[in-house]
N, C-alpha and C positions, 0 to 999 in steps of 0.2 A: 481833756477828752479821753474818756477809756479806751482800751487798746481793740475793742469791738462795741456794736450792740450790747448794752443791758440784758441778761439773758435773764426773765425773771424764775426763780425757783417756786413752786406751790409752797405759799404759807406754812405752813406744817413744817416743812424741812428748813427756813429760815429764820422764824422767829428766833433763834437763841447766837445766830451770827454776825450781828450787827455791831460794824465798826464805824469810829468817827473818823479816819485818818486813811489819806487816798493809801498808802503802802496797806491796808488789810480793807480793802472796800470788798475785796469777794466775797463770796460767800463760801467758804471751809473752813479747812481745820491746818492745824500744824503734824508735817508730814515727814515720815521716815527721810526726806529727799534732802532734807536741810543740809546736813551734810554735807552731801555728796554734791550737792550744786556750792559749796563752798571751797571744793577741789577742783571742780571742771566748768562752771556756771552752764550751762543748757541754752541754746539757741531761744528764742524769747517767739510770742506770736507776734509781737510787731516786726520781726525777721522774716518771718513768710508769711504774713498778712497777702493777700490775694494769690498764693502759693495752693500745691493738690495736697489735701487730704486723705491719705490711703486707708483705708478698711479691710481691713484682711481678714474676710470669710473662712472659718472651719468648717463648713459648708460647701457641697459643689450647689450651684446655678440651680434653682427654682426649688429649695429647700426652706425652711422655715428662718434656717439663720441668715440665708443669701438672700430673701426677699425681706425680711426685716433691718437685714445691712443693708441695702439699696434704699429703700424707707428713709432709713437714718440719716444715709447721707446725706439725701437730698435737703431733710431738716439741716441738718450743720450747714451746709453748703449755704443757707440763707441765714440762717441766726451769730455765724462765725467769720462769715466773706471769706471764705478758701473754695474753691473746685474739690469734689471728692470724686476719690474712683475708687472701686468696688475689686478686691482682687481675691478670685477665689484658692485658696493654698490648701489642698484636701487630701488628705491620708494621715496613717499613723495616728490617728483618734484624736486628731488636731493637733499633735505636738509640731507638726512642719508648720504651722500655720502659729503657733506659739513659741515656734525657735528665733520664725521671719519679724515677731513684732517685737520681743525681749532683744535682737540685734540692731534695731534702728534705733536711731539718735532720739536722744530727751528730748527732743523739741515738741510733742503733744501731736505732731502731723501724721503718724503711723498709729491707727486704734486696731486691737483683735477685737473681734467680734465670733463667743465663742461659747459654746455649751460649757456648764461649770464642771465637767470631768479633766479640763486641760487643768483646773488648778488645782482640785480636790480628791483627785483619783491618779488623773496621768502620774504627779511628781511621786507617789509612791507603788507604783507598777512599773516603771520604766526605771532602771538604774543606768544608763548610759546615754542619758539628757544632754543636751551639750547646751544647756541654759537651766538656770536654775530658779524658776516661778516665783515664789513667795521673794527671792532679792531682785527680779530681774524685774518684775510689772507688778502695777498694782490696779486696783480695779477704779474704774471712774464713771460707773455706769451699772444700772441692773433693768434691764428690760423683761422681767417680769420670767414665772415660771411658777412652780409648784409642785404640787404632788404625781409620782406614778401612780395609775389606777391600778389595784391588783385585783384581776379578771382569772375567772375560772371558767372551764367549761360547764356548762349544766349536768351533765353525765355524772360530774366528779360529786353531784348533792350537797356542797356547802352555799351556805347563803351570807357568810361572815368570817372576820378572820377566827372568833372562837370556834366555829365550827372549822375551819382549815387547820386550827392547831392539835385539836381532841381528834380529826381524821391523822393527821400525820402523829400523833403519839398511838394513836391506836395501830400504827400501822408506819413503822419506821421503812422510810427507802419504798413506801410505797404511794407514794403524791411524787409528780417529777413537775418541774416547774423551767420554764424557757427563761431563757437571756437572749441578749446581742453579741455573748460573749465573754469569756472570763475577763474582771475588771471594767464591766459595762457598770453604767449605773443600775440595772434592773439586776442583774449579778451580786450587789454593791447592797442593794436594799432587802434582796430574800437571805441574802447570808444574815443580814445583822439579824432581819424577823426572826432568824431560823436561834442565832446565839441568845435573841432577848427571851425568847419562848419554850427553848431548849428542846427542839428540836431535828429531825434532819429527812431532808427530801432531799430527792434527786434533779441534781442541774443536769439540764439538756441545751447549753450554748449553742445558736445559731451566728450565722455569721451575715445572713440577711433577715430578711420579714420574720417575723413569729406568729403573726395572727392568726394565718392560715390556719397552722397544725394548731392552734387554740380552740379553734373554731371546731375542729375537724375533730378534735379527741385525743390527738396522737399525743399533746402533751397537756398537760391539766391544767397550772396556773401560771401566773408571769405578771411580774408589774410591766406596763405599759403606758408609752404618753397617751390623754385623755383623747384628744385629738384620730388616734390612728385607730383606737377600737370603739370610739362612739356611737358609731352606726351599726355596729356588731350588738351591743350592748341594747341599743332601740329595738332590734329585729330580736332579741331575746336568744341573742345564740352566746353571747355571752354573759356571764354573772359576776357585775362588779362586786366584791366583796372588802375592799380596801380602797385607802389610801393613804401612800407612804408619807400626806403630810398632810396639810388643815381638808378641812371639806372644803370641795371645790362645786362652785356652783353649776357648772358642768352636768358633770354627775354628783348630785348629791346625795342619791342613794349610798355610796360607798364613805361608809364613816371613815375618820381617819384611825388606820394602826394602832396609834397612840390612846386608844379607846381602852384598848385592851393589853398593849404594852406600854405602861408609863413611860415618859420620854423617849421613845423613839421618834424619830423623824429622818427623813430620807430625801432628800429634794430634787427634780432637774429644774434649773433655770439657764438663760443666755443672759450670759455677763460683757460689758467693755470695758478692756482692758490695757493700757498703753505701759511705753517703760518708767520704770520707777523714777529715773534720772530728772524726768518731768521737773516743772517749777511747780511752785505751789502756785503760782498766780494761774498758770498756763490749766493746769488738772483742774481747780476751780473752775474757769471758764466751762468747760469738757460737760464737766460735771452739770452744771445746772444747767449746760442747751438741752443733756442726754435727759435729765430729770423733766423738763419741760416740755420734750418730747413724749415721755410717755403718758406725763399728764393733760396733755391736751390736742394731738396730733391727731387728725380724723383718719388718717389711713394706718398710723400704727393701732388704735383702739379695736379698728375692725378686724387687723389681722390677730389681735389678743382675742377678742371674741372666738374669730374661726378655730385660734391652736388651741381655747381654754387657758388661756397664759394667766395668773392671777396676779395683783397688782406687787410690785417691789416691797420689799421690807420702807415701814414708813420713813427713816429717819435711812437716808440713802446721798449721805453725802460720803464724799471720800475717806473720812479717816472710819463713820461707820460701817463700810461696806470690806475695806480692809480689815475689820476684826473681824464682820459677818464671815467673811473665805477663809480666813485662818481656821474660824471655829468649826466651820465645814471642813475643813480638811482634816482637820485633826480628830474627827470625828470617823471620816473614811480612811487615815490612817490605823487608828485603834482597830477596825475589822481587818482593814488587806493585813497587818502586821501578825495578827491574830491566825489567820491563815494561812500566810505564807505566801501571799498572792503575786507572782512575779509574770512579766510580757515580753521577756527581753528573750 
C-alpha cells in the first residue's frame, strides 16, 4: 500500500516517468539529495503520517502569497493526510522566512511558500545569509506567475518599449522609472532593459506602493505585477507598453520586451520550496499533490485568474524546476554582479 493517496500528476508532466518496481513508483527524477540522505537518511512520511505540515508564508496575512498558502494547505491536508498550518515569517524580502525553511529537518513537513527573489535575487544581494539557497532547498512546486507589466504614464507619450527606448536615448537621465527598491524584481528588470538596449534612466526606488506617483506623473515608468495596475490600465491613466515575459492574457495589449530585445526575459512567480535533505520519494509525493493542485483546484484557478498568475513552466517536476531556478538565478546574477548591487 503506498505511503499516501495516489497523487495523480496532469498527463503532460508524466508520461516519460513511469516505473515497474515499487522502489521508483513516483513519479520524479534523481536528485542532488542522494547523497546526503546516504549520510544522515531524512525522517520518511510514514514518520509523520497524520503529523502538521507547516508552510511558511513570505508573505504577511491577506496577501497573494498568504492566501495562496492557505489554499494549498488546505489541498495537502487532504491529498497527503498531514494537518497543515500556515505561518506567516515576513521581513527581510523573505530571507527570515527562507532562513526558517533551509533549518528544518529533511523530513518534506516544512514547505516555503515564497516569491522567486528569495532564490534568484536575495542569494546575490545579501552577503551575510546565514543559509545558503541553491545547497540548502530545492524547489518542489511552481504555482504559477509571469511577467511584470511595464506601464507608463500617458503624459510620458510612448505607446511601446521601442518608443521608451529612442525617448530615453534621445534623452539620457531624462525618463525616471519606479521600483520597490534596489534589488526589487521591477529594479532587477529595468536594469537589465536598460544594459540590453543600452540605455540609461533614472531609478526612483520606493519603499512602498508605486502606482500612485505612476499615475500622478511624478514618476514615468515601472514594471509592475499585472494585478496591482489593471484597473489603472482599463481607466486609461496608465499605458502598458511591456512585458517583462510572454504576453499575458491579462493584458494583452503589452507585447512582450523580448519583441524588441532578443532574449530578455524577467519573471515574478511564487515558488515551493523545502530542504534539500528531503528524500526523493518524500519531494516526489510534494511535487505531484502541488502539481495537481494547480491543475485542477477550483479555488486556486480563481485566485490565478484574480492575480493574472499564468500557468507553471509545462514540464514542473523536481529535477526541472531545479534547473528552471538555477537558470533564473544565474540570469539575475549576471545584472546585480554587473552593477555592483549590494543590501547588506
Amino acid at each position: 500500500m503506498p505511503l499516501y493517496p495516489d497523487v495523480k500528476r496532469p498527463p503532460a508532466a508524466t508520461s516519460h516517468f513511469k516505473r515497474k518496481t515499487i522502489a521508483t513508483q513516483m513519479r520524479g527524477v534523481t536528485l542532488c539529495v542522494l547523497l546526503a540522505s546516504m549520510v544522515a537518511a531524512p525522517v520518511s512520511f510514514a514518520q509523520t503520517k497524520g503529523g502538521t505540515m507547516k508552510l511558511i508564508a513570505s508573505g504577511p496575512a491577506g496577501t497573494a502569497i498568504d492566501v495562496i498558502a492557505r489554499s494549498l494547505g488546505t489541498y495537502l491536508s487532504a491529498s497527503l493526510g498531514v494537518t497543515s498550518m500556515v505561518d506567516n515569517k515576513v521581513g527581510a524580502g523573505g530571507n527570515i522566512a527562507a532562513e526558517s525553511a533551509a533549518m528544518s529537518p529533511g523530513d518534506g513537513m516544512t514547505l516555503l511558500i515564497a516569491a522567486n527573489n528569495v532564490a534568484t535575487i536575495n542569494p546575490f544581494v545579501f552577503s551575510k545569509l546565514k543559509y545558503n539557497f541553491a545547497d540548502d532547498l530545492i524547489p518542489v512546486g511552481h504555482l504559477g506567475g509571469g511577467g511584470y507589466i511595464l506601464v507608463a504614464n500617458p503624459k510620458l507619450g510612448v505607446q511601446d518599449v521601442p518608443g521608451l527606448v529612442a525617448r530615453a536615448k534621445k534623452s539620457p537621465d531624462g525618463v525616471n522609472y519606479a521600483s520597490y527598491g534596489i534589488g526589487s524584481g521591477g529594479h532587477i528588470c529595468m536594469e537589465l532593459l536598460q544594459s540590453m538596449a543600452g540605455v540609461q534612466m533614472k531609478h526612483v526606488p520606493y519603499r512602498a506602493g508605486t502606482v500612485i506617483d505612476l499615475v500622478s506623473g511624478i514618476v514615468d515608468v515601472g514594471f509592475e505585477p499585472s494585478a496591482t495596475v489593471l484597473s489603472f490600465i482599463q481607466a486609461g491613466k496608465l499605458v502598458p507598453i511591456g512585458n517583462s515575459s510572454t504576453r499575458a492574457d491579462v493584458v494583452p495589449a503589452a507585447a512582450p520586451v523580448a519583441d524588441t530585445l532578443p532574449g530578455y526575459d524577467c519573471q515574478a512567480w511564487i515558488g515551493v520550496f523545502t530542504s534539500r535533505k528531503t528524500s526523493r520519494e518524500t519531494l516526489d509525493r510534494i511535487n505531484g499533490a502541488i502539481a495537481s493542485y494547480v491543475s485542477s483546484d477550483a479555488t486556486y484557478k480563481a485566485y490565478a485568474k484574480t492575480l493574472g498568475l499564468q500557468a507553471p513552466p509545462a514540464d514542473n517536476t523536481v529535477q526541472a524546476l531545479d534547473r528552471f531556478v538555477k537558470a533564473e538565478a544565474a540570469r539575475s546574477k549576471a545584472v546585480i554582479q554587473k552593477l555592483n548591487i549590494t543590501l547588506d
